[in-house]
C-alpha positions in Angstrom: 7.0 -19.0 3.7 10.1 -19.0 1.1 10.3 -19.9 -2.0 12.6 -21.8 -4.5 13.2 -18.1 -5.8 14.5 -17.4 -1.9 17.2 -20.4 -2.6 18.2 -19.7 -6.1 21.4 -17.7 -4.8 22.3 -20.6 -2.1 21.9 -23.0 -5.1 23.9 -21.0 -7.6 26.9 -20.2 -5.1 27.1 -23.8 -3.0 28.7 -25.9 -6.2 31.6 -23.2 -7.1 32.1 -22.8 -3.1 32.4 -26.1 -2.6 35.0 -26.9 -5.6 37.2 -24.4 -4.2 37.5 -25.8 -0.9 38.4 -29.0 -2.0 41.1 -27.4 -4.8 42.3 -25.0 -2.0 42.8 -28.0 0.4 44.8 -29.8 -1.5 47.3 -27.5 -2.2 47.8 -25.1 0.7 45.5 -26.6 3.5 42.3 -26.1 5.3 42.5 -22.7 6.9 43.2 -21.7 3.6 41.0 -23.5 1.9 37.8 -22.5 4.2 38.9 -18.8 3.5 39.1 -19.2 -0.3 35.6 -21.1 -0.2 33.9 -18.5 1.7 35.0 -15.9 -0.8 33.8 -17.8 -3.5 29.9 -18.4 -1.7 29.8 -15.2 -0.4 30.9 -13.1 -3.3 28.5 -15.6 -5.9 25.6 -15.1 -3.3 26.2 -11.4 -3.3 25.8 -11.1 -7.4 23.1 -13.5 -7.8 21.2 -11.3 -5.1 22.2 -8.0 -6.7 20.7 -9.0 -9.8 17.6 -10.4 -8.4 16.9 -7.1 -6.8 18.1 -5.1 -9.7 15.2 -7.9 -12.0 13.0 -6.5 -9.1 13.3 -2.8 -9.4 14.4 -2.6 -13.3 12.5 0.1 -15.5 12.2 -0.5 -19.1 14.5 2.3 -20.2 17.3 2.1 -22.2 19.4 3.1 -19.3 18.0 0.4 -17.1 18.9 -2.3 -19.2 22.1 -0.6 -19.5 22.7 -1.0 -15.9 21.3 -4.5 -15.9 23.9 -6.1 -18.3 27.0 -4.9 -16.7 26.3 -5.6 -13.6 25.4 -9.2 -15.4 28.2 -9.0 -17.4 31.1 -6.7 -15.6 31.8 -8.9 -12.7 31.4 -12.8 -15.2 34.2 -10.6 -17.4 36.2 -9.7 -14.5 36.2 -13.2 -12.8 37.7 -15.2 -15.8 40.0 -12.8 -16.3 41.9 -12.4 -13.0 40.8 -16.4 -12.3 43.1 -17.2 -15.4 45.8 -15.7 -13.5 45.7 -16.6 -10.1 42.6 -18.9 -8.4 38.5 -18.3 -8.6 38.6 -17.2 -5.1 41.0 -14.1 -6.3 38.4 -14.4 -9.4 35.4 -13.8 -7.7 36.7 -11.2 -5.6 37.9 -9.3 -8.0 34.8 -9.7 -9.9 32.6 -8.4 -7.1 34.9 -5.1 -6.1 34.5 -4.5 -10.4 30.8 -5.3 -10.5 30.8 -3.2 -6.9 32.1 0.0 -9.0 30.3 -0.4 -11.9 27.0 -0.5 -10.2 27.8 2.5 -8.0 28.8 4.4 -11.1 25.3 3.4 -13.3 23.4 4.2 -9.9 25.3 7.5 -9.6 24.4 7.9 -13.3 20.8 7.3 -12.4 20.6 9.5 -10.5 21.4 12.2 -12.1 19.8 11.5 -15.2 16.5 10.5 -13.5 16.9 12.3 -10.2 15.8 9.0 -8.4 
């Protein structure tokens, strides 16, 4: 049986998703806009699942926390910057490649520091 936890990153990505497609539409169309839109879902559902699993699995070490916050904080930071410039679709995917990175880097860190 699920959970309201289960639908916390359908909840969190649906809004921003949505607001694109209809931005997107009116300017350059539907095929466009349906692209944009899925970018934006998938890319929101993707972080707000990374970080659930990461709140899962987090030790209390300093380097845990560590990891935590930029993956929290690397891919927000990334998002309004390139969304400034261009669209939140180009935001968001920007934000997850960057967040992407920086996780693989702590992880690679991780492991070895911590061997695990």
């Amino acid at each position: 049986m699920r959970t309201l936890i289960d639908f916390i990153p359908w909840i969190l990505a649906l809004p921003p998703a949505l607001w694109e497609l209809a931005n997107v539409r009116g300017r350059y169309g539907w095929i466009l806009a349906v692209c944009a839109g899925s970018i934006v879902f998938g890319g929101i559902f993707l972080w707000v699942t990374a970080l659930q699993r990461l709140a899962d699995v987090i030790q209390y070490a300093a380097f845990g926390v560590v990891q935590a916050l930029l993956v929290l904080v690397v891919p927000l930071a990334a998002t309004v910057f390139v969304a400034k410039k261009t669209g939140l679709a180009a935001g968001v995917f920007a934000g997850i490649a960057f967040g992407l990175c920086m996780f693989a880097m702590t992880a690679a860190i991780g492991i070895g520091i911590y061997g695990e």
